[in-house]
C-alpha positions as CSV (number, residue, x, y, z in Angstrom):
1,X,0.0,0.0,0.0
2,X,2.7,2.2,1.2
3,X,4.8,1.9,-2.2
4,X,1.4,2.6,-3.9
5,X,1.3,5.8,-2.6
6,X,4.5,7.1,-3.2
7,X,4.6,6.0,-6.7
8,X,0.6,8.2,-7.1
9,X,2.9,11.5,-4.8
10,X,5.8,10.9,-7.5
11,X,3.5,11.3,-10.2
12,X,2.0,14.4,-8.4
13,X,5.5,15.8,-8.1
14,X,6.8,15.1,-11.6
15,X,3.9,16.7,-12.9
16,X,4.2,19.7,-11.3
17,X,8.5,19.8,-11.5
18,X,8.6,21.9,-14.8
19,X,6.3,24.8,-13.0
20,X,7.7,25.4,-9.7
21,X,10.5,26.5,-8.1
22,X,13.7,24.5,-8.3
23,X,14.4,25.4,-4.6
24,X,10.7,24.0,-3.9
25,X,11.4,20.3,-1.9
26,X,8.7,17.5,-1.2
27,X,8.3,18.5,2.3
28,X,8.2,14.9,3.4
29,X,11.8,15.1,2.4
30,X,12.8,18.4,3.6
31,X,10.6,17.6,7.4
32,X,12.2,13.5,7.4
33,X,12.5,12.7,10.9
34,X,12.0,16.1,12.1
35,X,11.6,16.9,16.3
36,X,9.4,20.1,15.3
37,X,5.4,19.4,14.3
38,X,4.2,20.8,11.0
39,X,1.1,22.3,11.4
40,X,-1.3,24.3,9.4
41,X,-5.1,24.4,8.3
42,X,-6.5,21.0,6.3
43,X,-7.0,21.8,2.4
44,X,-7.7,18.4,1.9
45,X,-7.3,15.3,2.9
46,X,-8.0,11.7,0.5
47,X,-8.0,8.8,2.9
48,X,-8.6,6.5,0.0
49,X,-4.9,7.3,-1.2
50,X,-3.8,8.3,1.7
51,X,-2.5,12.2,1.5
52,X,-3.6,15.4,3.6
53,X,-2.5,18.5,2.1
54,X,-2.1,21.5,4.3
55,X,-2.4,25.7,3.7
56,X,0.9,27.3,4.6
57,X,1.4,28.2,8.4
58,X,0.9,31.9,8.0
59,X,-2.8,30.5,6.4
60,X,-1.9,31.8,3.0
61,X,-2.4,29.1,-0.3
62,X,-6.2,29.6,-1.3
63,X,-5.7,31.4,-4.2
64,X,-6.1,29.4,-7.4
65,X,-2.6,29.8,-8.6
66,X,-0.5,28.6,-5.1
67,X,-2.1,25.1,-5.2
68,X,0.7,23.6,-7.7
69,X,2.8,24.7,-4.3
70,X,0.5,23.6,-1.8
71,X,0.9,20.1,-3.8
72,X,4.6,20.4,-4.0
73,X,5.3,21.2,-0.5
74,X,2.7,20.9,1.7
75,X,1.2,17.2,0.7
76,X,1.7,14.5,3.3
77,X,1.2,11.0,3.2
78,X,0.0,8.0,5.6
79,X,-0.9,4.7,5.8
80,X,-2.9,2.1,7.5
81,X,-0.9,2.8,10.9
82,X,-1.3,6.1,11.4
83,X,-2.6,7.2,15.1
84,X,-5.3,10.3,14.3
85,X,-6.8,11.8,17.6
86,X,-9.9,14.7,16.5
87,X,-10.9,16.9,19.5
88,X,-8.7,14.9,22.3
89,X,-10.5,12.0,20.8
90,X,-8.9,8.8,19.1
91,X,-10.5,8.0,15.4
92,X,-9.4,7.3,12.2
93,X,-8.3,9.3,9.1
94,X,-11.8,9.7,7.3
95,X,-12.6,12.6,10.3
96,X,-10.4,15.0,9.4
97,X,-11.7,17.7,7.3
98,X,-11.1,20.5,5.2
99,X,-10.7,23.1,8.3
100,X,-9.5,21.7,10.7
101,X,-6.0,22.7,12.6
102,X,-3.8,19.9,12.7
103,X,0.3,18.9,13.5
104,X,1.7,16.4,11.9
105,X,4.8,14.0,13.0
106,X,6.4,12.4,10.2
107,X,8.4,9.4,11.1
108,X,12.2,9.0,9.9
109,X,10.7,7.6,5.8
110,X,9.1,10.8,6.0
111,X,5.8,9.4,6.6
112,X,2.8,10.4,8.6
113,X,3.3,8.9,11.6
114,X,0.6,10.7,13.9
115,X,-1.6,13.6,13.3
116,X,-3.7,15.3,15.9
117,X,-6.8,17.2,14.9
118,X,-8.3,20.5,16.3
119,X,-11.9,21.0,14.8
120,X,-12.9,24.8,13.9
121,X,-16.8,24.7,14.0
122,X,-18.4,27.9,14.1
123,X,-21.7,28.7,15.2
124,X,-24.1,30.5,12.8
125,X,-27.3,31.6,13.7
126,X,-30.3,32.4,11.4
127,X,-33.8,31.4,10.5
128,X,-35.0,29.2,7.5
129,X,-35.3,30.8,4.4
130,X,-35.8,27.7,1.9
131,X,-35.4,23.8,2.4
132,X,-34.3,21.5,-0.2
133,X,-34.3,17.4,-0.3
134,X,-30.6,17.7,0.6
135,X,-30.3,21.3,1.6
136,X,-31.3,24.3,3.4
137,X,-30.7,28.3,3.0
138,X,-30.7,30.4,5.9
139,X,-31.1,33.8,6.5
140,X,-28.2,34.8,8.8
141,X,-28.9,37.2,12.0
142,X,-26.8,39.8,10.5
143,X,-28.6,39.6,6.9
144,X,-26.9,37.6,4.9
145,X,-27.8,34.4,3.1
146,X,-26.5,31.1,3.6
147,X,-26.6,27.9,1.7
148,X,-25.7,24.6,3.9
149,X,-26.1,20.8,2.4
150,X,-27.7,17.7,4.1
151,X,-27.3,14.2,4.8
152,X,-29.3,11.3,6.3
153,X,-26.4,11.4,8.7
154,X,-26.6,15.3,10.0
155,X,-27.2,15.8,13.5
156,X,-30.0,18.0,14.1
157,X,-31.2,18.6,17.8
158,X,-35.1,20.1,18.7
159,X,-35.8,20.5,22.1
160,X,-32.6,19.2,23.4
161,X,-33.8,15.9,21.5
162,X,-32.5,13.8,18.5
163,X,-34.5,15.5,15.7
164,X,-34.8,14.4,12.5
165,X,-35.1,16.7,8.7
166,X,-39.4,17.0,9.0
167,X,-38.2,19.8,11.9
168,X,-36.7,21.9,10.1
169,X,-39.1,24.2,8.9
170,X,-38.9,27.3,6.7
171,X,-39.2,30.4,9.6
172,X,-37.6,28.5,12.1
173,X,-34.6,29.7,13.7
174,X,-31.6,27.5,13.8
175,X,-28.3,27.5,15.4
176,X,-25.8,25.5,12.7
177,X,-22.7,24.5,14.4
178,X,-20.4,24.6,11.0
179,X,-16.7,24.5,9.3
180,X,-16.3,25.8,6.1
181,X,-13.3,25.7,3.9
182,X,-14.4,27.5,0.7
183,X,-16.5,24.8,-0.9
184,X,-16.1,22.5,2.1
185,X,-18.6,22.9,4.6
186,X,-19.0,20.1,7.6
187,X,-21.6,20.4,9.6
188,X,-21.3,19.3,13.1
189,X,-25.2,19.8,14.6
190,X,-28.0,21.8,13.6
191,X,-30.1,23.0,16.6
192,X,-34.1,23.9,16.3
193,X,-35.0,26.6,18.4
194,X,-36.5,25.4,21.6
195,X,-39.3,27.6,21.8
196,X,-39.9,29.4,18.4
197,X,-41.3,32.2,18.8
198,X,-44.7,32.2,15.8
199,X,-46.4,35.2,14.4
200,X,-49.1,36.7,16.5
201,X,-51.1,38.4,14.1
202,X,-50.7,39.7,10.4
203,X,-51.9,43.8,10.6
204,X,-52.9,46.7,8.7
205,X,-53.5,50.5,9.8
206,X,-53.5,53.7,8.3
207,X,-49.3,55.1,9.2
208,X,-49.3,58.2,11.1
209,X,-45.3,58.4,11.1
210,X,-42.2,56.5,12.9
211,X,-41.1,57.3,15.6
212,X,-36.7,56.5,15.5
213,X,-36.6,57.3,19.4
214,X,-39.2,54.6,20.4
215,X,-38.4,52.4,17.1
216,X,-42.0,52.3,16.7
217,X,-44.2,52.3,14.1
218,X,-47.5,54.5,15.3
219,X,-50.9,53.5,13.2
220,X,-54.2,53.8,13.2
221,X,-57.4,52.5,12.3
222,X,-55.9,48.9,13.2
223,X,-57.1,45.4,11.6
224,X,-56.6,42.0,12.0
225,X,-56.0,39.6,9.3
226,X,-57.8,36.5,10.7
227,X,-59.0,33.6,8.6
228,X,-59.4,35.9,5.5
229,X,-61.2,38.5,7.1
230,X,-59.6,41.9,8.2
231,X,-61.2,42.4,11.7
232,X,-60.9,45.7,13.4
233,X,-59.3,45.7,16.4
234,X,-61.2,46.0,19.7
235,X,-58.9,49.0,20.8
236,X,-59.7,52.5,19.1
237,X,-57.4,55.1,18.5
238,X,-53.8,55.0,17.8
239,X,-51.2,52.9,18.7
240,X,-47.7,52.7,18.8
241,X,-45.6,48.9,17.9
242,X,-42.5,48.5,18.6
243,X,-39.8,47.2,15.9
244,X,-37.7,43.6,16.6
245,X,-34.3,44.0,16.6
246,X,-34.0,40.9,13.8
247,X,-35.9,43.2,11.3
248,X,-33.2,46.0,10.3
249,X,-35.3,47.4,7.7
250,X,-36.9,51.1,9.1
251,X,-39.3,53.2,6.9
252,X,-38.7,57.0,6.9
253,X,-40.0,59.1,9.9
254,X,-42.5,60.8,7.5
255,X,-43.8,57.6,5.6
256,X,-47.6,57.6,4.8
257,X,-50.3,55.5,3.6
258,X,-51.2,52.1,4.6
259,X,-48.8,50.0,6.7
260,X,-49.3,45.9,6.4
261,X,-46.9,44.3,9.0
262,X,-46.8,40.9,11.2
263,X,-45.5,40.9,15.0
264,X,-44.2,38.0,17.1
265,X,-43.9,38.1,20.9
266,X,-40.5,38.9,22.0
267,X,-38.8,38.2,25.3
268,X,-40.7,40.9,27.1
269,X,-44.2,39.4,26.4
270,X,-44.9,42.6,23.7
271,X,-45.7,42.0,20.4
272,X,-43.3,43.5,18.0
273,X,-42.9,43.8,14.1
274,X,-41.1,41.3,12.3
275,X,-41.8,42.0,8.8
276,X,-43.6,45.3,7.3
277,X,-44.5,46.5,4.5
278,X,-45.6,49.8,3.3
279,X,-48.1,51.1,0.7
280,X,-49.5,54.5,-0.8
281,X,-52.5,55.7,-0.2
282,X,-55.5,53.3,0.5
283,X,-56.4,51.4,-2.3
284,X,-59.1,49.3,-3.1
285,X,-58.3,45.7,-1.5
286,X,-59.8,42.4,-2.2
287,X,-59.5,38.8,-0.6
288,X,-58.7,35.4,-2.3
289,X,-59.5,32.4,-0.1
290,X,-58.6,29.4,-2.9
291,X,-55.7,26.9,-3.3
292,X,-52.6,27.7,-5.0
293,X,-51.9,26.1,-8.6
294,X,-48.2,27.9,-9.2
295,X,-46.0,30.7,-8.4
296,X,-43.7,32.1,-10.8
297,X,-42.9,35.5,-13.0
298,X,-44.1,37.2,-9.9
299,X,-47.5,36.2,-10.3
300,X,-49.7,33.4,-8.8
301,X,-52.0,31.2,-10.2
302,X,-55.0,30.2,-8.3
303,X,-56.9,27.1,-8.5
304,X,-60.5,29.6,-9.0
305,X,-59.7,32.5,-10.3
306,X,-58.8,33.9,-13.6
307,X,-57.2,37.1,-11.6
308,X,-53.8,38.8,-12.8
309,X,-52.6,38.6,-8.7
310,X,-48.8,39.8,-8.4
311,X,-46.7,39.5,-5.5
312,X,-43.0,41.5,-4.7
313,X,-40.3,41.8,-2.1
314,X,-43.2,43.5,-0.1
315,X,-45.2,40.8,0.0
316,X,-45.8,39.1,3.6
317,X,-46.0,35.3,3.6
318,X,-46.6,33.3,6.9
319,X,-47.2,29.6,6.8
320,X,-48.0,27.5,9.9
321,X,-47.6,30.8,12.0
322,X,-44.2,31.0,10.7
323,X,-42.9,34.0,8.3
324,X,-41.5,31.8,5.2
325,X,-40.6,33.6,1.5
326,X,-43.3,33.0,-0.8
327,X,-41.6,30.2,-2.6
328,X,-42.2,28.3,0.7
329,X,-45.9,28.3,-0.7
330,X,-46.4,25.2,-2.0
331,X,-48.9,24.2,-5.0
332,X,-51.9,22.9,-4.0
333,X,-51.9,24.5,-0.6
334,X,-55.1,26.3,0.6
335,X,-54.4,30.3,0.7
336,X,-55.8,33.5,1.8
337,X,-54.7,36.3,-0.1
338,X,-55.2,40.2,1.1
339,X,-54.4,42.1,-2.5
340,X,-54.9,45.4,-3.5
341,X,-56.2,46.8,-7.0
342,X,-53.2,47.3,-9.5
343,X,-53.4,48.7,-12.8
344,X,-55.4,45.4,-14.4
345,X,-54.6,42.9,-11.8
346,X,-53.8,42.4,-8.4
347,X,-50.7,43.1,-6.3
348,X,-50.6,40.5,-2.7
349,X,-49.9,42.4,0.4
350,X,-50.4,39.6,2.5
351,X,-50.6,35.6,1.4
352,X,-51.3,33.5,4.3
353,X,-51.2,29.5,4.2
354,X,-52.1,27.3,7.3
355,X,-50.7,23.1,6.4
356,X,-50.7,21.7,9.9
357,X,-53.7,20.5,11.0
358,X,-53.7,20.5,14.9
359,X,-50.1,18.7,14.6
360,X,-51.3,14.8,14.9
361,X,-53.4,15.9,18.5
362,X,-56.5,13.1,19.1
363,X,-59.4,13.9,21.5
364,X,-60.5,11.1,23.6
365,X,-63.1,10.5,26.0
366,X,-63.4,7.8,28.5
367,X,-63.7,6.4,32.0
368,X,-60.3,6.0,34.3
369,X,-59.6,2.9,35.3
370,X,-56.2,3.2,36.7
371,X,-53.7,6.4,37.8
372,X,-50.1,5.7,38.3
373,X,-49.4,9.2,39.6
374,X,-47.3,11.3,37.7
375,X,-46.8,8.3,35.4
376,X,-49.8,7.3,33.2
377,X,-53.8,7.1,33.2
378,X,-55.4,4.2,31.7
379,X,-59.1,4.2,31.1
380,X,-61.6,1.4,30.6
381,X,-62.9,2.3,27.2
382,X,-62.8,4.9,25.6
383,X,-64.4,7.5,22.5
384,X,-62.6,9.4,19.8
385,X,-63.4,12.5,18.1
386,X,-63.9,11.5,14.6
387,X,-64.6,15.0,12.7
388,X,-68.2,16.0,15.3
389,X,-68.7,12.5,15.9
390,X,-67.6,10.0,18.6
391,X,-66.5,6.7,17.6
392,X,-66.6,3.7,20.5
393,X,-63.6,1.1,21.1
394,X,-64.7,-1.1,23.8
395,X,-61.0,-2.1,24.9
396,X,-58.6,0.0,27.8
397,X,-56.0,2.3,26.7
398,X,-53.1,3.7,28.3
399,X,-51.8,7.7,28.3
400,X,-48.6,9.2,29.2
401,X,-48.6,11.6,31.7
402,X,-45.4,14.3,31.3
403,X,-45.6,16.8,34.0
404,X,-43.9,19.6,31.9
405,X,-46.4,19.3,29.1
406,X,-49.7,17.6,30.6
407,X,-51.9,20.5,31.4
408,X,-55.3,19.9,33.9
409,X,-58.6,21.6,33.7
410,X,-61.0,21.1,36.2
411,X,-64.6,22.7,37.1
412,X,-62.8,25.6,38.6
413,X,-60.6,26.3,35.7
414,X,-56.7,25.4,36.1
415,X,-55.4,22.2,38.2
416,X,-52.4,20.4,39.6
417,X,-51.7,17.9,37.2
418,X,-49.3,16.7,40.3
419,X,-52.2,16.4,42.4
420,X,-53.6,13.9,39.6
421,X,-54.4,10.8,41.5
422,X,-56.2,7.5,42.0
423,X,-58.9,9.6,43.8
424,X,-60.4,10.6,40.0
425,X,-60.6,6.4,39.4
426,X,-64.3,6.2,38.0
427,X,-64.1,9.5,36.6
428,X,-64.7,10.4,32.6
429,X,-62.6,12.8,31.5
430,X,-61.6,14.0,28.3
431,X,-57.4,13.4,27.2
432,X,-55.6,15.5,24.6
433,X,-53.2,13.2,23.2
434,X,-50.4,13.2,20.4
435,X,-49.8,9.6,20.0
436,X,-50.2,8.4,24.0
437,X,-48.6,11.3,25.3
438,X,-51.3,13.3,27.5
439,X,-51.2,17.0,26.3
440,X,-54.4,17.8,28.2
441,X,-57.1,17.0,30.8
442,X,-60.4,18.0,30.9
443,X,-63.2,17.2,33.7
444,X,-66.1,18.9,31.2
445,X,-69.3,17.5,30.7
446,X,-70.0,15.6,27.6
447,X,-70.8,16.9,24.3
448,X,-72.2,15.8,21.1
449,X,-74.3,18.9,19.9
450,X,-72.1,19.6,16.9
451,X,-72.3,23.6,15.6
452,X,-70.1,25.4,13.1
453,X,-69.4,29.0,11.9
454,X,-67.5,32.1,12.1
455,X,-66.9,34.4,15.4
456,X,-67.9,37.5,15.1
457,X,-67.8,38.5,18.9
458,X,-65.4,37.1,22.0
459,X,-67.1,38.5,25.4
460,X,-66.2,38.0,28.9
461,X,-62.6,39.0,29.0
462,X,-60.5,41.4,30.8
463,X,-57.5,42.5,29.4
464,X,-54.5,44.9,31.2
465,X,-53.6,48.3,30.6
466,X,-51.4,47.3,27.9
467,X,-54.1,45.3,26.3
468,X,-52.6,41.8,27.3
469,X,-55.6,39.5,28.2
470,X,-55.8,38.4,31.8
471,X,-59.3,36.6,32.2
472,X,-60.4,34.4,29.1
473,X,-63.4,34.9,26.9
474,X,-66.4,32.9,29.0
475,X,-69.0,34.0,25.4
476,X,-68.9,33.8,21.7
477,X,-71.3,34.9,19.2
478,X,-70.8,32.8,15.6
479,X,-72.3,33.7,12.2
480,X,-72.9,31.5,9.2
481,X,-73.9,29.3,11.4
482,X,-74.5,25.6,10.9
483,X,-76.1,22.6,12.9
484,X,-75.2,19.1,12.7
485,X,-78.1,16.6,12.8
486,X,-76.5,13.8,14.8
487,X,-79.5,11.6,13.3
488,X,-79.9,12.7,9.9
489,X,-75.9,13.4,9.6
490,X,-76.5,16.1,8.1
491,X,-75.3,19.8,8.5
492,X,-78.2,22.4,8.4
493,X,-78.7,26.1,8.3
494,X,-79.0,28.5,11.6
495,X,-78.9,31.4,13.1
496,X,-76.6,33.3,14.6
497,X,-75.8,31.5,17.7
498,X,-74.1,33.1,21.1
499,X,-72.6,30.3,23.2
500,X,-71.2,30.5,26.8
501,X,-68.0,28.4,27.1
502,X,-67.2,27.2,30.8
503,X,-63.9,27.4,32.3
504,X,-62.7,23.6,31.8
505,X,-63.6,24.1,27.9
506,X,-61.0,22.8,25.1
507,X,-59.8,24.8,22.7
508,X,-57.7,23.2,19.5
509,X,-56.1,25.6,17.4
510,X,-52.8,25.7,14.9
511,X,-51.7,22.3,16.0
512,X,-52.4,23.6,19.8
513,X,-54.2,23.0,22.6
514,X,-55.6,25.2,25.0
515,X,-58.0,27.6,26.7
516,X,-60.1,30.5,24.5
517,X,-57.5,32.5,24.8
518,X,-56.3,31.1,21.7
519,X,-59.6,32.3,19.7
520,X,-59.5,35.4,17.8
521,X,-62.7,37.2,15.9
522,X,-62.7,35.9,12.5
523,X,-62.0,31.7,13.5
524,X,-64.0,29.7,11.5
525,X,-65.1,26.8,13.5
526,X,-66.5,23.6,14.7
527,X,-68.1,23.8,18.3
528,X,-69.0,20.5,19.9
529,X,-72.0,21.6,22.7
530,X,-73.1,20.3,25.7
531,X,-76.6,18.3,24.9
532,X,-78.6,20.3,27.4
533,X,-77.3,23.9,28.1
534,X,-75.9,24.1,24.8
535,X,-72.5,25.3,26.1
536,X,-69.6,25.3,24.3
537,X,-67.1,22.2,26.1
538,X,-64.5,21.5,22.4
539,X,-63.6,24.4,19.9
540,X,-61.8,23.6,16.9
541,X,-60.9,25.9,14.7
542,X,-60.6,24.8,11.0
């Protein structure tokens, strides 16, 4: 093997004789036997014919025209013997990569006889821009753009768990732990943020001006993009929304007209702006609610409609609560499009897309058998929500309880899921799960009154000086309302319909579960009510 190699680093240096230097030497020669280390950054290393080539010390050699040197002088081979530590760690040659910081001993033939490796992994941070089969593109923290390939074999962390490449998600922000050398990049973990933080609400108001002190845009006339519908908010008057720091991007003080932005909660529990957008005057607006055929040339192509409906740099896409670029919009999802009148068409000021489906979460309802505290619940039999209708298994099943995620609601609102015990044996309950594992409990009453329609009102709540809600909604009024006829199956026509909603009610919304304080005015959706007073005990919005 050995004289393999030497005879393939001849060939290498014969080649390359005529162009260099005649005082250039095969450093293997010139280094034989040597007390002093070489050491240097990794170019490249070929463990299938055995050779690391090194920059120069000073880290020069990246230029196109030194690498006929780099060859000459700074090549190194090894064989099957070698000892190779990586990070205080023994392994074998295939770890070393293009980056790294290594010394090399030569033994007295001039041949590797140890190398010891320092990694040089970098952390970038950023959020998802685009995902590939095999790839991902970033947008970095300070504004720049980053492409970074994928394997089956790239660590990628969510939650502090083993994650896999269905977690990365365009909008998500990611820590990539990388080493790059030019077009050598090696990845050593991709972290998901642990808590991302979603968009709160997609906007629009009439600007009044910026104000640089505050960062803070100040509007008027406020709406809420919600389901389709712009909604006006329940506060009159102007207001005043902060800027995040991860949007750089600041309109003038004096800008005018109408202002369509998106906020996510930051650290301090305020909503800021994340992405804005600015237009003149107050033109006429339409809505598209319809599923997307194709996006391309700047325009979009839906499914039913024959509109001209551009979109720009302006444009502000969220899917799944996360802002995404538009190209993230994949054909055949289901849209809703805010677009204002331009010349013979459209231009989009907002496309919204919501894919996720209350993320894989299963209502069940059923009688406990058995509490292992802390642990599990199992239940004699049980019923599962299938669409408004409840569909009996006659055989016990088991839940995971975790007590960092299992939330308890009880007739007087919030409870002690540590307090969970074998004193509710013989109670029916209903269980939240995803999979077996118990995302929430509810004591409520049962229901099988199935209603449907759109909020139009949310009573009952009290809300701080800021506008931060304290006390949930306890009433909602719904419009284009339907009602399910459990006999006939069938869904027919009613009126508008106001439903009180009691404290241990279930709320299921963008893959989350919860208390009302996750409806806004606008949610379309299904209300299963309680047979006799007709409250509302599970909300799921569509």
């Amino acid at each position: 093997m050995r004289s393999i190699k030497v005879i393939i680093m001849l060939i290498l240096v014969a080649a390359l004789a005529l162009s260099i230097p005649c005082n250039s030497i095969f450093a293997a020669s010139s280094n034989t036997g040597g007390e002093e280390p070489i050491k240097g950054v990794v170019k490249d290393n070929n463990p299938s014919l055995g050779y690391i080539t090194l920059y120069f010390e000073d880290g020069s050699g990246t230029q196109p025209d030194k690498l006929e040197r780099l060859i000459s002088i700074r090549t190194f081979t090894y064989g099957y013997d070698v000892v190779v530590t990586r990070d205080g760690y023994t392994t074998i040659p295939e770890s070393i990569q293009p980056g790294d910081q290594v010394f090399i001993k030569l033994d007295s033939d001039g041949y590797i006889q140890k190398i010891s490796a320092q990694s040089f992994y970098r952390p970038v941070y950023g959020r998802i821009q685009n995902k590939g089969y095999n790839w991902i593109t970033i947008k970095k923290d300070g504004g720049t753009y980053g492409y970074y390939p994928l394997t089956n074999y790239t660590p990628i962390y969510k939650n502090g768990k083993p994650g896999s490449m269905s977690d990365l998600l365009p909008g998500e922000k990611v820590k990539i732990l990388v080493q790059t050398d030019g077009i050598n990049i090696d990845i050593a973990s991709i972290d998901v943020e642990k808590n991302p933080r979603l968009v709160t609400g997609v906007y629009r108001g009439t600007v009044e001006f910026y104000d640089s002190m505050r960062d803070s845009l100040v509007v008027s006339n406020i709406q809420e993009f919600v389901n389709g519908y712009w909604i006006n908010s329940p506060f009159i008057g102007i207001q005043r929304i902060r800027y995040s720091e991860e949007l750089r991007e600041r309109p003038m003080p004096r800008v005018s007209g109408m202002a369509y932005f998106a906020t996510q909660k930051a650290s301090d529990g305020t909503d800021r702006i994340v992405a804005a957008a600015f237009r003149s005057g107050q033109p006429y607006t339409s809505i598209f609610r319809d599923t997307l055929m194709g996006l391309a040339g700047g325009r979009m192509e839906l499914q039913n409609s024959s509109e001209i409906i551009r979109f720009d740099e302006k444009t502000i896409a969220i899917k799944d609560q996360r802002l995404v670029d538009i190209s993230n919009i994949n054909t055949l999802d289901s849209i809703k499009v805010s677009a204002e009148r331009a010349g013979s068409g459209y231009l989009a000021n907002v496309l919204v897309c919501d894919s996720i489906n209350n993320n894989g979460l299963t209502v069940y309802r059923g009688r406990i058998k058995d509490v292992v505290k802390h642990t599990s619940i199992t239940v004699e039999s049980f019923a599962q929500l299938d669409g408004v209708t409840w569909e009996f298994t006659n055989t016990p099943k088991t839940f995971d309880i975790e007590l960092g995620v299992t939330r308890f609601l009880n007739d007087s609102g919030i409870g002690n899921i540590r307090e969970f015990d074998s004193s509710y044996k013989g109670q029916t309950v209903y269980i939240v799960a995803q999979g077996t594992k118990i995302q929430l409990i509810s004591t409520a009453p049962y229901a099988d009154s199935p209603a449907s329609g759109r909020i139009t009102e949310l009573n009952g709540a009290t809300y701080d000086s800021s506008g931060q809600l304290l006390a949930d909604y306890t009433n909602m009024v719904i419009t284009d309302t339907m009602i399910y006829d459990v006999e006939e199956s069938l869904w027919k026509a009613g009126n508008d319909t106001s439903i009180d909603i009691p404290v241990h009610a279930i709320v299921l919304k963008d893959g989350k579960v919860g208390s009302t304080s996750l409806l806004k005015t606008g949610d379309e959706i299904k209300v299963i009510r309680h047979a006799q007073n007709l409250e509302g005990i599970l909300i799921i919005c569509d």
